[in-house]
N, C-alpha and C positions, 0 to 999 in steps of 0.2 A: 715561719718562726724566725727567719735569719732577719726579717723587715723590721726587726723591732730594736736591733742596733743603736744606740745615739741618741732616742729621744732624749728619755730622762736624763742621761747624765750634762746634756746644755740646755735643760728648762727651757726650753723654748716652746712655745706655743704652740709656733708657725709649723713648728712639725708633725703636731698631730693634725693641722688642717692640711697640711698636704699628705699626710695618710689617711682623712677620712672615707675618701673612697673605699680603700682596700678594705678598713677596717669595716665597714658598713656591710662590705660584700661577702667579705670572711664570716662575719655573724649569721648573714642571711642564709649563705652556702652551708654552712653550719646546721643552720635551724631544718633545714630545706635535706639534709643527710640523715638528720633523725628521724624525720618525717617520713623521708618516702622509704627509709631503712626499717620503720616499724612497720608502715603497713606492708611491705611485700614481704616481711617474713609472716603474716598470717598467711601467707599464697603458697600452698603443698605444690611439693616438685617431687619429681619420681626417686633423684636421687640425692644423696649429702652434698655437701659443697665439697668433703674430700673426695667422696666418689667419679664427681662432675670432672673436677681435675683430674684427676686421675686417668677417664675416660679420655679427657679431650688431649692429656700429655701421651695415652699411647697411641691414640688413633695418629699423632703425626710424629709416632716412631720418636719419642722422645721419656721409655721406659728407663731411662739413667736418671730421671730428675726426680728425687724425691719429694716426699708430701711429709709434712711433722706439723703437729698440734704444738700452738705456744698460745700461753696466758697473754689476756689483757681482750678489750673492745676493739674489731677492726683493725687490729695492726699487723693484718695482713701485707705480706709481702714475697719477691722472687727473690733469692740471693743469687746472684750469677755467678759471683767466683765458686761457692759452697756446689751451683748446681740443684736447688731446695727450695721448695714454696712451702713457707709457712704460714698455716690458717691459724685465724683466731679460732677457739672453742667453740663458739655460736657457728663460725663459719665451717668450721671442719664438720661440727656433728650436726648441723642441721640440716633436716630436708625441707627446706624450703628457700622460694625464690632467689630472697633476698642474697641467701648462701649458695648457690648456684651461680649468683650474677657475679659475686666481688669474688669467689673461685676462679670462676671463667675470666674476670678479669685480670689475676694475675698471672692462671696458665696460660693467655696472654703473652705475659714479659717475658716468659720459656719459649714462647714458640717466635717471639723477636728473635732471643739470643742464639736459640738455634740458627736463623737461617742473615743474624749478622745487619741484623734491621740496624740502618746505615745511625740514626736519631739514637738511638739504646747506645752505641759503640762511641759514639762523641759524649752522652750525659754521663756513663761511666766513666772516661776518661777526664771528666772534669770534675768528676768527685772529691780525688785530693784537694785540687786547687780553691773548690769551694767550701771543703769543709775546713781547710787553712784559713778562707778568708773570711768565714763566720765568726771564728774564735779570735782573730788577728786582728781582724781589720780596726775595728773599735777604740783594741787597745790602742792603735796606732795614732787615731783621730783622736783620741781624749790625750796621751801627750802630745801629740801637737799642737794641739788645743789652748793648753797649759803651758807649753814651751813655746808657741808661736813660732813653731816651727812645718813652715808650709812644706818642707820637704816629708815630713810624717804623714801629716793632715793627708797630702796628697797618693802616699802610698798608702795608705790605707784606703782611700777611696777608689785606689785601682784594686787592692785585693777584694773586696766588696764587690768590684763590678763580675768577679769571677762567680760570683754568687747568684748573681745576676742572671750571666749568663749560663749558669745550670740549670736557673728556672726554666730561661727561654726555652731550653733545648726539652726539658724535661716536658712542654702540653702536649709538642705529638707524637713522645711518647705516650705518654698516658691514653692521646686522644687514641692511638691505633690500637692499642692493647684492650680497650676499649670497643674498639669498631671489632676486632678479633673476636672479642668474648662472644658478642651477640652471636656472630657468622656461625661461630663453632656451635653454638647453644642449640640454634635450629635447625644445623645442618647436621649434628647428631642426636636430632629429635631429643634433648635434652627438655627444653622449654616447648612449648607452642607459640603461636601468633598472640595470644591470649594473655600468659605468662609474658613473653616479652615485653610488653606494654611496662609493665613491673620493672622488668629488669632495665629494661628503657631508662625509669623514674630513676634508680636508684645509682647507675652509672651516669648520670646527665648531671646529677646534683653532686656527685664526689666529682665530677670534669669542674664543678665549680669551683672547689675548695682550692684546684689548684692554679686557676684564671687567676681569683682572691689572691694566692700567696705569689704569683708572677707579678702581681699587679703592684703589690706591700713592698717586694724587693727590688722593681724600677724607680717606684717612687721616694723609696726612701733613698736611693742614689743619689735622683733628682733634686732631693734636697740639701744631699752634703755636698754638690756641685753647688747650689743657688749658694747654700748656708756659706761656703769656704769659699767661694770665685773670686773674693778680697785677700786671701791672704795669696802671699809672695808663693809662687813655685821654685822655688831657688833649690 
């Protein structure tokens, strides 16, 4: 979401061809989350997706972290400072796969934050500075833009890179909360060899989503470096 900065407001073309990759892969990654999202919830698992977490947050002695149900599709997540994994409603009440997989993958970020997973401590850390530079950077670019003023243009293009490098920091994350879920799934006989194949599907294609949006917010860097390399840094 942060890679979509800049185009519209300088019409320019050349922008969305140097975001068609991302944009192409984001759709795909997309297409490829419903898909394997619908079939592995016809796949029965012994327990809910709150239960699975629940299980796998106390088997590693991590009975302080709560579990709460919140509205909306898949907006699952950890909150670290809170301490809280919040399941979507499909994911909290349902026994199956699908809610097993993206459970386990967020009890996951719990079981990073507990033991201080080096990747998790730098993405947080750089939260402020990119969600500053999501909302900032832009404005910064469109008056300097306007003011021809390369001293703008150019801090805006540095608060954007911190955006940037959130993405970076944030795939291995994901990728190891990820590699966590499964370990945990099998190794408390949650899933079988069977089911995992499923949950396989369905963490391999949300790993896309956020290649897609790593890829969206390099590139559209890439751009406002090529687009602005002519004006003055003064």
């Amino acid at each position: 979401m942060f890679g979509m900065f800049g185009g519209p407001m300088f019409f320019d073309w050349h922008y969305f061809l140097w975001l068609a990759p991302a944009l192409l892969l984001a759709f795909w990654a997309q297409m490829r989350v419903k898909a394997t999202y619908a079939e592995a919830q016809q796949e029965p698992a012994p327990l809910s997706g709150a239960a699975a977490a629940r299980h796998i947050l106390d088997s590693a002695g991590l009975q302080n972290v709560e579990i709460e149900q919140i509205p909306g599709e898949l907006t699952d997540h950890y909150d670290s400072q809170a301490k809280v994994l919040r399941l979507s409603t499909d994911v909290y009440q349902n026994r199956s796969v699908a809610a097993v997989g993206i459970a386990a993958h967020e009890s996951g970020h719990a079981l990073q934050d507990a033991e201080g997973y080096p990747a998790l401590v730098i993405r947080n850390a750089a939260v402020p500075a990119a969600t500053f530079g999501s909302s900032i950077s832009y404005v910064l670019i469109l008056a300097g833009f306007f003011l021809q003023a390369g001293v703008l243009i150019w801090a805006g293009i540095g608060l954007f890179a911190c955006v940037v490098f959130f993405q970076l920091v944030n795939l291995p994350v994901e990728f190891n909360a990820s590699s966590r879920a499964k370990a945990q799934l099998v190794a408390l006989g949650i899933v079988d060899q069977q089911q995992l194949q499923y949950v396989n599907k369905v963490l391999d294609a949300a790993a896309w989503t956020y290649v897609a949006a790593t890829l969206q917010s390099v590139l559209t860097l890439l751009y406002y470096v090529s687009r602005f390399s002519g004006q003055g840094r003064d």
